[in-house]
C-alpha positions as CSV (number, residue, x, y, z in Angstrom):
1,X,3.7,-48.4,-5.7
2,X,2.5,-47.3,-9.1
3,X,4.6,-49.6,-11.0
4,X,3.6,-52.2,-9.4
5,X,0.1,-53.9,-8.2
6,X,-0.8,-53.5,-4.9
7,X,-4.1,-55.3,-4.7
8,X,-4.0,-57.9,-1.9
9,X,-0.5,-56.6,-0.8
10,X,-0.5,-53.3,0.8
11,X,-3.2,-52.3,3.4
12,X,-2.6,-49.0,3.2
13,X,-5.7,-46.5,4.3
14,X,-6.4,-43.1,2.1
15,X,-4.3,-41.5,4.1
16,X,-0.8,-41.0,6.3
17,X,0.8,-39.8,9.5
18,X,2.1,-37.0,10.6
19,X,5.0,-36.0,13.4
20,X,4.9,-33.3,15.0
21,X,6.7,-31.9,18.3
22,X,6.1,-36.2,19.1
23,X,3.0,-36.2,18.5
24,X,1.4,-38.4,15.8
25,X,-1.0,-36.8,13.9
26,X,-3.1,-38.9,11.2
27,X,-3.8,-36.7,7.7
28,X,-6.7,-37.8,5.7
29,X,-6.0,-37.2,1.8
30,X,-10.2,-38.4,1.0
31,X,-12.2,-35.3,-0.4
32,X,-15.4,-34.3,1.8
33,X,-18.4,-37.1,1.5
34,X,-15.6,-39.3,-0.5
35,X,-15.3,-42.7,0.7
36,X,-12.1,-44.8,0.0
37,X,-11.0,-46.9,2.6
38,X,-7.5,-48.4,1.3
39,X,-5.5,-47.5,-1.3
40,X,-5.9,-50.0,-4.4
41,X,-4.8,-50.1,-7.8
42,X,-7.7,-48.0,-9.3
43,X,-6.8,-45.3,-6.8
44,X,-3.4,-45.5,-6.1
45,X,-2.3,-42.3,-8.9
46,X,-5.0,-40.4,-6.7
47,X,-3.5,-40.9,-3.5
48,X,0.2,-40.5,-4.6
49,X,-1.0,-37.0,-6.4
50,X,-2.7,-36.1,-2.9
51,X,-0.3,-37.1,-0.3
52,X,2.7,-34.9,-2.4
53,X,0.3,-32.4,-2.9
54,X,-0.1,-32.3,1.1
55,X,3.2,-32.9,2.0
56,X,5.0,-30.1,-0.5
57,X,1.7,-27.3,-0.3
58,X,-0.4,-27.6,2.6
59,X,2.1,-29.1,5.2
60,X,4.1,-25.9,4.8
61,X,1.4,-23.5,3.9
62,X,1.3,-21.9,7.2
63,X,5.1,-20.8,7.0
64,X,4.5,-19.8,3.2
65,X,1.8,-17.6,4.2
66,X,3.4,-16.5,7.5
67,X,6.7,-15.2,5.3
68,X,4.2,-13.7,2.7
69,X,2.6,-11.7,4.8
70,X,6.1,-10.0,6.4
71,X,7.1,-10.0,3.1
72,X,4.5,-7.6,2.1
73,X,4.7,-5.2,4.6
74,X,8.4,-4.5,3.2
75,X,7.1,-4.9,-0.6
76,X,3.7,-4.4,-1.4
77,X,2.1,-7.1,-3.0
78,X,0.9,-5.0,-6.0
79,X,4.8,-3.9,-6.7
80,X,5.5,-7.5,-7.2
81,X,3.1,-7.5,-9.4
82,X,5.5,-5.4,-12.7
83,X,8.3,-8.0,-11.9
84,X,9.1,-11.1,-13.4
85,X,10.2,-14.1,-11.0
86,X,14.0,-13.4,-13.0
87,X,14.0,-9.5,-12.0
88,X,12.4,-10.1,-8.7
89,X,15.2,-13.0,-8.2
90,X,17.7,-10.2,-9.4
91,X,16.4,-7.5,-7.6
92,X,16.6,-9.6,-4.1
93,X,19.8,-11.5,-4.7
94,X,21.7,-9.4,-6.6
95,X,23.7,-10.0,-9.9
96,X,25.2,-13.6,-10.3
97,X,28.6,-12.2,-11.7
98,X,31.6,-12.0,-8.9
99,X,33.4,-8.9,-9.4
100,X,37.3,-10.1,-9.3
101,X,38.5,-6.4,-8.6
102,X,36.2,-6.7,-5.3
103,X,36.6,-10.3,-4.4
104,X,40.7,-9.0,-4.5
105,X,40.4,-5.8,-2.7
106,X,38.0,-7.1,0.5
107,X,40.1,-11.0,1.0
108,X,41.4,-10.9,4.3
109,X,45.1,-12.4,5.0
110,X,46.3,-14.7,7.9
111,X,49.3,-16.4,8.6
112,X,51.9,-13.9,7.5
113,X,50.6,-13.9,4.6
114,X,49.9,-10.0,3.1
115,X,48.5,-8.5,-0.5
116,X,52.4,-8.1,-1.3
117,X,53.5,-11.6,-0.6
118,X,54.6,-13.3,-3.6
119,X,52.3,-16.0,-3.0
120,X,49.3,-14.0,-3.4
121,X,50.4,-11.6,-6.2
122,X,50.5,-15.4,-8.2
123,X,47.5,-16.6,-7.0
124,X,45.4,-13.3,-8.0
125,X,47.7,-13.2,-11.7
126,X,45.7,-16.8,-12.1
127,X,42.8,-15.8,-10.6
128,X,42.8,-12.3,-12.5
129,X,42.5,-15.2,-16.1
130,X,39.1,-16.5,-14.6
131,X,35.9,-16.6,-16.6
132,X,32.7,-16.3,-14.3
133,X,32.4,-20.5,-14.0
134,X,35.9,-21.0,-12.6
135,X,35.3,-18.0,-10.1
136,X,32.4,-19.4,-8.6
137,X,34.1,-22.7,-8.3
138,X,36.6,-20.8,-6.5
139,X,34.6,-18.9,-4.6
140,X,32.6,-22.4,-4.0
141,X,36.0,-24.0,-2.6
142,X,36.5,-21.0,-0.8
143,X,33.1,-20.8,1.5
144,X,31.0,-24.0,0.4
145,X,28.1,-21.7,-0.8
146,X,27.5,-21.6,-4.4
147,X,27.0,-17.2,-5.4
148,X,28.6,-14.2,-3.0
């Protein structure tokens, strides 16, 4: 759409639909007392910038402000406030390092497999020579989530 021209091609109102629960529900993206009746080639940036701005913001902006709001009642909003997004990221989700020691001591064994099974004491020696990439690759094999 905005590489190309879409004068005389696309009859496309200043707006979009919506689904919801099966029902349909039209969304207008024109400011109040703006007129545009189709999308054309003078407006079409406009109406890309709106509809994404709708769709990624507003669309959700009931379930942002819904897990704000429990949020805050376990954090208040003013202790956020002394964080940075990197200490509050830290704070939450805890360090991105995977301790080998504790990834070694709390892996549970099936299959007559044990801690003492030859096996396993090569695996770990290998393991034990990881850097901090190749564990979370391991651990990313291991569960299919990327951090502990």
């Amino acid at each position: 759409m905005l590489k190309n021209s879409i004068d005389g091609v696309l009859e496309q109102e200043f707006s979009y639909e919506l689904s919801l629960f099966n029902n349909r529900y039209k969304i207008n993206l024109e400011e109040p007392e703006e007129y545009q009746d189709t999308i054309t080639d003078s407006n079409k940036k406009q109406y890309v910038k709106r509809l994404i701005y709708s769709r990624l913001v507003k669309e959700i902006e009931p379930q942002v402000q819904a897990f704000k709001s429990t949020f805050y009642r376990f954090v208040p909003e003013e202790y956020l406030r002394i964080f940075l997004a990197s200490e509050l990221d830290k704070l939450i989700a805890g360090e991105e390092k995977i301790n080998f020691e504790e990834l070694k001591k709390t892996t549970q064994y099936r299959r007559g497999y044990s801690s003492e099974s030859q096996q396993i004491i090569w695996f770990w020696e290998v393991v034990s020579k990881f850097d901090q990439e190749m564990l979370s690759n391991l651990w990313f094999f291991a569960t299919g989530s990327f951090l502990p």
